[in-house]
C-alpha positions as CSV (number, residue, x, y, z in Angstrom):
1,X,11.9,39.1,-13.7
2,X,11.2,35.5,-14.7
3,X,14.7,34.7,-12.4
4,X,13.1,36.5,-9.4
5,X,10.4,34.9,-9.3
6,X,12.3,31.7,-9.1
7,X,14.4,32.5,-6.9
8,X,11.9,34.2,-4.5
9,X,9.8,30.4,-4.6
10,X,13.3,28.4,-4.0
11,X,13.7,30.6,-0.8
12,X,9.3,30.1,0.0
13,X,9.7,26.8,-0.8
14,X,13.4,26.3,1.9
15,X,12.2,28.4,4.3
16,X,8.6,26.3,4.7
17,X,10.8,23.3,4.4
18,X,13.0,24.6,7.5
19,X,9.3,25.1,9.2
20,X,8.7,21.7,8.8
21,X,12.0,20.3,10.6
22,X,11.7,22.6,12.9
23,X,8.5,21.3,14.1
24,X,9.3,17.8,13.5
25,X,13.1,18.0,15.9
26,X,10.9,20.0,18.3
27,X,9.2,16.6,18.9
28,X,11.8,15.4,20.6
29,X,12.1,18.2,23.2
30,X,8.3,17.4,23.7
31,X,8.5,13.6,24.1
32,X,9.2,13.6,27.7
33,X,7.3,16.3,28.7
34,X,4.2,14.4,27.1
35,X,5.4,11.0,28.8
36,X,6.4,11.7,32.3
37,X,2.9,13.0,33.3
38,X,1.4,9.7,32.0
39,X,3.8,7.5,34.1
40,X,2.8,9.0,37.5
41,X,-0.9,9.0,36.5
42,X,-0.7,5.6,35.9
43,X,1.6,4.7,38.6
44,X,-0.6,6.8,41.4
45,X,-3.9,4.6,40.0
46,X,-2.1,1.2,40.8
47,X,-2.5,-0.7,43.2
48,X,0.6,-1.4,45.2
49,X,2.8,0.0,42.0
50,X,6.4,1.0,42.7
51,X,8.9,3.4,40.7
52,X,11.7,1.1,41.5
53,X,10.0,-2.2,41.3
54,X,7.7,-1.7,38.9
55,X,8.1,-1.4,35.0
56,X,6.1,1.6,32.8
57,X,4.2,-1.7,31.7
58,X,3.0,-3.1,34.8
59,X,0.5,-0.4,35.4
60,X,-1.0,-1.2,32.2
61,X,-0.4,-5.1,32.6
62,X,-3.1,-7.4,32.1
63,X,-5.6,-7.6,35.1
64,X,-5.0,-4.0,36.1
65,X,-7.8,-1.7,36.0
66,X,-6.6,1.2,33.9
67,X,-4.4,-0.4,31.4
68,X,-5.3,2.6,29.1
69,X,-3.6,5.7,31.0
70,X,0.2,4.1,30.6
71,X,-1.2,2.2,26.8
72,X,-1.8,5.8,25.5
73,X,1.5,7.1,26.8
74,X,3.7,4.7,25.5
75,X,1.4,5.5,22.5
76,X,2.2,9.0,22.3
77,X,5.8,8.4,22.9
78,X,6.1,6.2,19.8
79,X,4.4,8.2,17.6
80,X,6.1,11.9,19.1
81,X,9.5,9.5,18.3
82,X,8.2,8.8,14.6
83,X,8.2,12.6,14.0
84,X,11.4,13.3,15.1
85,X,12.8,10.7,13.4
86,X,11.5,12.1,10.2
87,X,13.2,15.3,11.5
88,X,16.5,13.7,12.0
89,X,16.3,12.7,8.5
90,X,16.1,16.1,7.2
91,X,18.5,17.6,9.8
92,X,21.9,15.4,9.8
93,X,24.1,16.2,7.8
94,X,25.3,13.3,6.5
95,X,24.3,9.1,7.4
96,X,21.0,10.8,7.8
97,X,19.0,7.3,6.6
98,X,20.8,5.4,8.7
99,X,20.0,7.0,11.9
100,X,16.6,7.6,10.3
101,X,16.0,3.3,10.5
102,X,16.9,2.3,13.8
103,X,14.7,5.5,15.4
104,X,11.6,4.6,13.5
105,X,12.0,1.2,14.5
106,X,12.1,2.2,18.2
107,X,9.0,4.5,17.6
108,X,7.5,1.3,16.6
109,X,8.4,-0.7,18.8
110,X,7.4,1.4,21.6
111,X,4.0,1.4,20.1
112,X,3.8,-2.2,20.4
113,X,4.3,-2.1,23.9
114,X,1.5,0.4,24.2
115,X,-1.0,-1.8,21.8
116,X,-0.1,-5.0,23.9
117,X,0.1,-5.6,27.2
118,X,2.2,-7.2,29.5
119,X,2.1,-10.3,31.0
120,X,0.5,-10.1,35.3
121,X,3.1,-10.7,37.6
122,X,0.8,-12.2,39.8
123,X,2.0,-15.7,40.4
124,X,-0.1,-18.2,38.1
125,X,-0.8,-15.5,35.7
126,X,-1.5,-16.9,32.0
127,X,1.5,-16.7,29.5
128,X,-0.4,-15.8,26.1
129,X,0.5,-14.3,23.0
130,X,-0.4,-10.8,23.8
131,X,2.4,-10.6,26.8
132,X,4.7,-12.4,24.4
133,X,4.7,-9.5,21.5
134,X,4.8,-7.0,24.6
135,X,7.9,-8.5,26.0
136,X,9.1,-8.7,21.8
137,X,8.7,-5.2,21.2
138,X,10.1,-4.3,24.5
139,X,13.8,-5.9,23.5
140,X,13.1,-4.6,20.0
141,X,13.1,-0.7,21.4
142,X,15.9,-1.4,24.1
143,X,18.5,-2.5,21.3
144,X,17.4,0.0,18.4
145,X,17.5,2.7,20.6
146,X,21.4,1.8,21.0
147,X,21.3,1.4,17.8
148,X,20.3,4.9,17.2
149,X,22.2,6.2,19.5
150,X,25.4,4.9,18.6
151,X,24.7,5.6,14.5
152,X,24.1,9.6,15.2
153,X,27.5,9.8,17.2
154,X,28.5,8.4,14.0
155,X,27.1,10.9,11.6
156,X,28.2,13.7,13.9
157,X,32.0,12.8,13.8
158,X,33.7,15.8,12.0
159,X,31.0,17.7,10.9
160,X,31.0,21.7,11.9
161,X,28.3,22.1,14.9
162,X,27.9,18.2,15.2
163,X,30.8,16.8,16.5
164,X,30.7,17.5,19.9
165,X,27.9,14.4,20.3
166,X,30.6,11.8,18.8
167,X,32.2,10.8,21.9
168,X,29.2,11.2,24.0
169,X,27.1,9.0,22.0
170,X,29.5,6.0,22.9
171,X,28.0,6.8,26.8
172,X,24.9,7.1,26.1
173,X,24.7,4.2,24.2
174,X,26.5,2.2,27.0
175,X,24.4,3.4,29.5
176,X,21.4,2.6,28.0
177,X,22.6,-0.7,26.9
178,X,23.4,-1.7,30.6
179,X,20.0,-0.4,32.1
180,X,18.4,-2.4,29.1
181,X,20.6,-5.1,29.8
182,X,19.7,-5.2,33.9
183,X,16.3,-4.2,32.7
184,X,15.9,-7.8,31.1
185,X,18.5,-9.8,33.4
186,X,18.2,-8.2,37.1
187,X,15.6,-9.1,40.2
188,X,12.2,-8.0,39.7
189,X,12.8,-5.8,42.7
190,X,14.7,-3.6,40.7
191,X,13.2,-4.0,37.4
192,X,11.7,-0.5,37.4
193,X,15.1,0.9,38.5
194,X,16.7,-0.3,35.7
195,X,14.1,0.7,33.2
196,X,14.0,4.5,34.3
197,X,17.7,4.5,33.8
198,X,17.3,3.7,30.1
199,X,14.3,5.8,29.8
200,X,17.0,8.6,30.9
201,X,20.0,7.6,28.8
202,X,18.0,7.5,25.4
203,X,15.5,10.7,26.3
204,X,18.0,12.6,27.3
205,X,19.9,11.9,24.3
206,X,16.9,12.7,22.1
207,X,17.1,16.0,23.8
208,X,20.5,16.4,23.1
209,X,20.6,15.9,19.5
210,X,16.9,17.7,18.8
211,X,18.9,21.2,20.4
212,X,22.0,20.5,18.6
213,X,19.6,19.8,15.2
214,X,18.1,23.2,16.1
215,X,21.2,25.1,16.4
216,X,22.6,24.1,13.2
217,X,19.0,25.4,11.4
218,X,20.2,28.4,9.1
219,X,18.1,32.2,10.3
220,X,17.0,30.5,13.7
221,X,17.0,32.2,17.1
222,X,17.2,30.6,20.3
223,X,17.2,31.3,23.7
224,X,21.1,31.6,25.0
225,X,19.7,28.3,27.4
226,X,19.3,26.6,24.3
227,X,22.6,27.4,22.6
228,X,24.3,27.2,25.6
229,X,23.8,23.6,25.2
230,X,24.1,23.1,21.7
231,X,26.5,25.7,20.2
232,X,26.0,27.1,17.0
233,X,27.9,25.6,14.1
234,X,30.7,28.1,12.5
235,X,29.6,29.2,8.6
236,X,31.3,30.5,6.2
237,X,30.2,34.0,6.1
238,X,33.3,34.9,3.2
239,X,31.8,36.3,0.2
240,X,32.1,34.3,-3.1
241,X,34.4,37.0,-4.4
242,X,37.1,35.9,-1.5
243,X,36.8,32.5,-3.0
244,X,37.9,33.8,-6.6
């Protein structure tokens, strides 16, 4: 009776600890959802703002008047990122910390940009310390989000229901190292191009990997959409005595 009771708290105790990472990887389907509206609030409040020209941060640069629409987004992201970080941590199977790190640094450092803002690009504009930590955490998210992505290909290589993301994490990470890259390097005309692309690459990867987290969940059932795009891992369904 004693070993029932046990065993019936072990399964309580996994099956509210598979709640939690379900919730906490279900952040990351939610990330963009949350940020997107935020980014075409801000940029229909701007004057003269421009998807291709202008960055996330130049609607909530200093001297605009309502800094606090694309501030609380970027928030939101970062902290939406923080939880699925935590989730990654209990999901991969194996390097888990390590692509735990470079994703909570990103969280952070997206929060930074959303806590300081940006330097005015009007010419003459002062060059203080606030625009400097922007610009900081700014690089800081761009290469720990390449980071990221390039550790959780790792991590995935030959594991059952993982490795498909191996080889695709080397592009992802590419491409959002060379929209980072352009990001900090190209005209300013294009500045917002080039920061939507990364936006993409390392979203969309988030995306990728929260489904693919999902599917390997034990006693979860998805929508076919959803396992259509992250196929459910093979398990050994044998019984112990075909083991013997």
């Amino acid at each position: 009776m004693q070993s029932s009771s046990v065993d019936l708290l072990a399964q309580q105790g996994a099956l509210s600890g598979q709640r939690l990472t379900v919730a906490l990887l279900c952040t990351g389907l939610l990330a963009p959802l949350v940020f997107a509206p935020f980014v075409i609030w801000a940029g229909m409040v701007t004057p003269e703002y421009s998807h291709i020209s202008s960055t996330f941060s130049d609607s909530a640069a200093q001297g605009q008047p309502h800094p606090e629409i694309m501030g609380t987004g970027l928030l939101l992201l970062g902290i939406l990122l923080a939880f699925f970080a935590i989730g990654c941590l209990l999901a991969f199977p194996r390097y888990n910390r390590l692509v735990f790190a470079p994703l909570l640094l990103t969280a952070f450092a997206i929060g930074g940009t959303g806590m300081f803002r940006d330097y005015n690009r009007v010419p003459g504009s002062p060059r203080n310390l606030e625009g400097f930590l922007h610009n900081a955490f700014a690089i800081l998210a761009i290469l720990s989000a390449v980071v990221a992505i390039l550790v959780s290909g790792l991590a995935a290589r030959r594991q059952i229901g993982w490795s498909h993301l191996a080889l695709p994490a080397v592009g992802f990470a590419v491409g959002a190292g060379l929209c980072g890259y352009l990001f900090e390097n190209v005209s300013d005309a294009r500045d917002g191009l080039a920061e939507r692309g990364f936006a993409m690459f390392a979203l969309s990867w988030m995306v990728i990997v929260a489904l693919t987290a999902l599917a390997s969940i034990d006693d979860l059932r998805f929508p076919r959409a959803f396992t259509a795009l992250a196929p459910e891992p093979i398990r050994d369904r044998s019984s112990p005595a075909d083991h013997a």
